[in-house]
DOKOLKE-435874 format. One record per atom (N, C-alpha, C, O): residue number from 1; atom name; residue in one letter; x, y, z. Coordinates in steps of 0.1 Angstrom, whole numbers, always signed. Layout:
<atoms>
ATOM	seq	atom	type	c1	c2	c3
ATOM	NUM	CA	a	X	Y	Z
...
</atoms>
This chain:
<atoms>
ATOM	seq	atom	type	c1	c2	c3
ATOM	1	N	x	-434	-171	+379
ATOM	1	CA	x	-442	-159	+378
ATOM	1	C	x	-453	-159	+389
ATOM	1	O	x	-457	-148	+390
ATOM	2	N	x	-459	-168	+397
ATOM	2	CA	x	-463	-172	+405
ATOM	2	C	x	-460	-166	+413
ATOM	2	O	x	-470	-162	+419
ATOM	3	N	x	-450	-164	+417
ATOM	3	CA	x	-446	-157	+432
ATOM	3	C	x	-445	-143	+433
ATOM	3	O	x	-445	-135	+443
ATOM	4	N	x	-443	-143	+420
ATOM	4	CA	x	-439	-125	+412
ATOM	4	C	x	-460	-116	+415
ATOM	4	O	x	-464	-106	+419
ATOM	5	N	x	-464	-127	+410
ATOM	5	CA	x	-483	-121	+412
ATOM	5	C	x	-485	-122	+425
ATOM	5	O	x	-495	-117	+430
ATOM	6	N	x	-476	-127	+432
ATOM	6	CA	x	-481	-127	+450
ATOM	6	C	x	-475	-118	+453
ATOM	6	O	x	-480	-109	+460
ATOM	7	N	x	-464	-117	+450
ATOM	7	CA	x	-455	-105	+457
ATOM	7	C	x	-452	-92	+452
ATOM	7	O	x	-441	-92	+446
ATOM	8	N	x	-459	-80	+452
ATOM	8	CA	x	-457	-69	+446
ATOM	8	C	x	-444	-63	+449
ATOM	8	O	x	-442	-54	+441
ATOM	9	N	x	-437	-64	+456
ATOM	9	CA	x	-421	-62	+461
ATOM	9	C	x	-415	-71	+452
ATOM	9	O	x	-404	-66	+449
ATOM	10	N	x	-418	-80	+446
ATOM	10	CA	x	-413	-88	+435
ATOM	10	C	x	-411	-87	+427
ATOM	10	O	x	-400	-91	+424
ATOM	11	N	x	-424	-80	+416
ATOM	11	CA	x	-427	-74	+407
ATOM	11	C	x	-424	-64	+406
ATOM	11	O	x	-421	-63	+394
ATOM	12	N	x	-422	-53	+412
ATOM	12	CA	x	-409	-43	+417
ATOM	12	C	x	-396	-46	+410
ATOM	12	O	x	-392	-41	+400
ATOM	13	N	x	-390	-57	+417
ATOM	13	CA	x	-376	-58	+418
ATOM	13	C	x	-373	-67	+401
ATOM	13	O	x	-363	-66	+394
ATOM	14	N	x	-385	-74	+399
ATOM	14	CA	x	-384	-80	+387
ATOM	14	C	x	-382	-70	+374
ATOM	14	O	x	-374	-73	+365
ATOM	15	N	x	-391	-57	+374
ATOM	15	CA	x	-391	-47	+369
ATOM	15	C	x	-380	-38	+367
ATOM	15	O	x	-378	-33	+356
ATOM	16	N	x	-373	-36	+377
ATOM	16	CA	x	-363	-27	+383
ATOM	16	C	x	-348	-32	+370
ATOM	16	O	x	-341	-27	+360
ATOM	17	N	x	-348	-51	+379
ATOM	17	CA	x	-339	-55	+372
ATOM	17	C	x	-341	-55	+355
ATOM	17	O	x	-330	-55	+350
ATOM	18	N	x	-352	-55	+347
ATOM	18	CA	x	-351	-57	+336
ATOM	18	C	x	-350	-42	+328
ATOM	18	O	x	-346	-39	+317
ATOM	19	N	x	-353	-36	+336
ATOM	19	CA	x	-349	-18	+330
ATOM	19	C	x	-335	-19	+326
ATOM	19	O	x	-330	-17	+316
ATOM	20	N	x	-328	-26	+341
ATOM	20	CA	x	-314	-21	+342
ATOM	20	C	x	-305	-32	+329
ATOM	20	O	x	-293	-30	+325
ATOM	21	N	x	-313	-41	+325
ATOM	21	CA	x	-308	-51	+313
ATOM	21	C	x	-302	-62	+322
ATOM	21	O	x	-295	-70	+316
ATOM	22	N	x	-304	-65	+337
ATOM	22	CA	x	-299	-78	+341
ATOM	22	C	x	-310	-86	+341
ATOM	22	O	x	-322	-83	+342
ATOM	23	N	x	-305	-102	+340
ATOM	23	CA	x	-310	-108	+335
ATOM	23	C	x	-324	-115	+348
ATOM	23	O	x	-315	-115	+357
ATOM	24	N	x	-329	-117	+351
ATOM	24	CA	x	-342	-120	+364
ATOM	24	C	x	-336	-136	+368
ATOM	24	O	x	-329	-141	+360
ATOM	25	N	x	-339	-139	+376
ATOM	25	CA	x	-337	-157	+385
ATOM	25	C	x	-341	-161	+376
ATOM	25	O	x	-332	-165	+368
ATOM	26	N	x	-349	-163	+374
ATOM	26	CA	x	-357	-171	+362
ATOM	26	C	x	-354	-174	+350
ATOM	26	O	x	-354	-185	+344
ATOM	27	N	x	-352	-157	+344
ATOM	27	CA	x	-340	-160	+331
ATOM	27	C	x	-327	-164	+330
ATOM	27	O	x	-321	-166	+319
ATOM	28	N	x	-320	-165	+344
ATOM	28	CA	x	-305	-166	+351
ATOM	28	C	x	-309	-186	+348
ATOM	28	O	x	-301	-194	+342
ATOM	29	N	x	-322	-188	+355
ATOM	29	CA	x	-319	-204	+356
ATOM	29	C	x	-321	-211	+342
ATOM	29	O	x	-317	-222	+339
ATOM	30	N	x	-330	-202	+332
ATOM	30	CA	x	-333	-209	+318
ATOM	30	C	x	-318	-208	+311
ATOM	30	O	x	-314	-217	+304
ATOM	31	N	x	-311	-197	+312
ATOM	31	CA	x	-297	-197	+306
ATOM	31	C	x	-287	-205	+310
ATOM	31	O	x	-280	-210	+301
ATOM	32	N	x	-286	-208	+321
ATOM	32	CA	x	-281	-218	+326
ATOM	32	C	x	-282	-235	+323
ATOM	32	O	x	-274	-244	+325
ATOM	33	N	x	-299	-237	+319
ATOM	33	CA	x	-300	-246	+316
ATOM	33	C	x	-299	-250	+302
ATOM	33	O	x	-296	-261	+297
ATOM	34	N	x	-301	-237	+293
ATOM	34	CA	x	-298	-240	+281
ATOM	34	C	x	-283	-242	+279
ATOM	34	O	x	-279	-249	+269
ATOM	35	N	x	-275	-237	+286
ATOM	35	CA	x	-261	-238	+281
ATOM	35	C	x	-256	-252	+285
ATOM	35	O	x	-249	-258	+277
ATOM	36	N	x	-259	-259	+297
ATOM	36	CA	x	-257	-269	+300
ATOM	36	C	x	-268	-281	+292
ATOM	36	O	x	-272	-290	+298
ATOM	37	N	x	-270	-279	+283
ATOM	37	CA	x	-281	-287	+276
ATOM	37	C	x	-267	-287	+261
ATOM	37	O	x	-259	-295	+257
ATOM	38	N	x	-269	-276	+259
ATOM	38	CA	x	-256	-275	+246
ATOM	38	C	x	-241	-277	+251
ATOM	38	O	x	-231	-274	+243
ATOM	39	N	x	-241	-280	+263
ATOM	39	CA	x	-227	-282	+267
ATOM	39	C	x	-222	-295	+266
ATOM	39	O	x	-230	-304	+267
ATOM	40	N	x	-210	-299	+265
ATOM	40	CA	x	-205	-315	+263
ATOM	40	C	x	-202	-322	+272
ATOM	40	O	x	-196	-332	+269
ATOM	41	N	x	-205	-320	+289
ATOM	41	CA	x	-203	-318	+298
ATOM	41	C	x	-205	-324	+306
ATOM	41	O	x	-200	-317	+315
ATOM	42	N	x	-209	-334	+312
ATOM	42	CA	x	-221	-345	+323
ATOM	42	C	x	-227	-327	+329
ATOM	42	O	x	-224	-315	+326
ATOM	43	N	x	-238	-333	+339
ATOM	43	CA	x	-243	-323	+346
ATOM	43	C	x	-233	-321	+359
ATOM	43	O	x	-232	-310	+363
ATOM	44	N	x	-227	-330	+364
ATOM	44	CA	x	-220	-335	+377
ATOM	44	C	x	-204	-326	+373
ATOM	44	O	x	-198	-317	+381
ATOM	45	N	x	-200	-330	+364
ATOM	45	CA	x	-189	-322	+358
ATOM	45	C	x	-191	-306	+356
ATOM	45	O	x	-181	-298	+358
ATOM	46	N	x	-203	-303	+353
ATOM	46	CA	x	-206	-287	+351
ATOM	46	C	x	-207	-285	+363
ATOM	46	O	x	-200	-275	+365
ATOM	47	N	x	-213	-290	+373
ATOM	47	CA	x	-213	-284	+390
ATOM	47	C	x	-200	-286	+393
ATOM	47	O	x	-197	-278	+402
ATOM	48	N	x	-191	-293	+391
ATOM	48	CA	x	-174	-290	+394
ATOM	48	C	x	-174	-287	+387
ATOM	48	O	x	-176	-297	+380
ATOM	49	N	x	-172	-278	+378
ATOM	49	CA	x	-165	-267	+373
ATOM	49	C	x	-169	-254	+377
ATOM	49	O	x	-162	-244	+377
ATOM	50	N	x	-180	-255	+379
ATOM	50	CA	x	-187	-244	+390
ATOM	50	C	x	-182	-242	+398
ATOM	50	O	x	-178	-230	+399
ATOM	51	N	x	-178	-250	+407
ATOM	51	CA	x	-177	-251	+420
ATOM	51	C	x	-157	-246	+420
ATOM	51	O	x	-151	-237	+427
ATOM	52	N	x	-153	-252	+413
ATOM	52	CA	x	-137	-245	+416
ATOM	52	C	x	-140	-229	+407
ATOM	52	O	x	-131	-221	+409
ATOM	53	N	x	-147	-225	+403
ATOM	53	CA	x	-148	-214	+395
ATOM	53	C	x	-149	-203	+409
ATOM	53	O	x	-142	-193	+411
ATOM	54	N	x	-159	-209	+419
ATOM	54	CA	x	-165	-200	+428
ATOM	54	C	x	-148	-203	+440
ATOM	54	O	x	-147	-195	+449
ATOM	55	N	x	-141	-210	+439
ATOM	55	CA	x	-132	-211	+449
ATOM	55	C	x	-120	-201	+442
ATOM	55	O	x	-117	-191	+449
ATOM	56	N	x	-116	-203	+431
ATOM	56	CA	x	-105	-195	+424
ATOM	56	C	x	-109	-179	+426
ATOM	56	O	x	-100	-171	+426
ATOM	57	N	x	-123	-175	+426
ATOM	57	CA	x	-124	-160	+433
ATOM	57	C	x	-123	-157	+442
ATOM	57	O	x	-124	-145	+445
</atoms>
């Protein structure tokens, strides 16, 4: 949020996005971390699995 009070182009786009119902960087990295917290997964294993996810597209 820090960067969001410095940057009014920020605060804009943070706005913009949450009208449209996508989710902000920020809430993008807390979901991410929560799912990998409830995941059974190493963390090292979840970044490969990521990682061929982004190759198979």
């Amino acid at each position: 949020m820090k960067v969001s009070a410095a940057n009014p182009s920020r605060q804009l786009i943070d706005k913009s996005l949450d009208f449209y119902g996508i989710k902000s960087h920020g809430d993008a990295r807390e979901l991410v971390r929560r799912t990998r917290t409830h995941s059974k997964l190493s963390e090292d294993q979840s970044l490969a699995q990521e990682q061929v996810q982004v190759v198979r597209r």
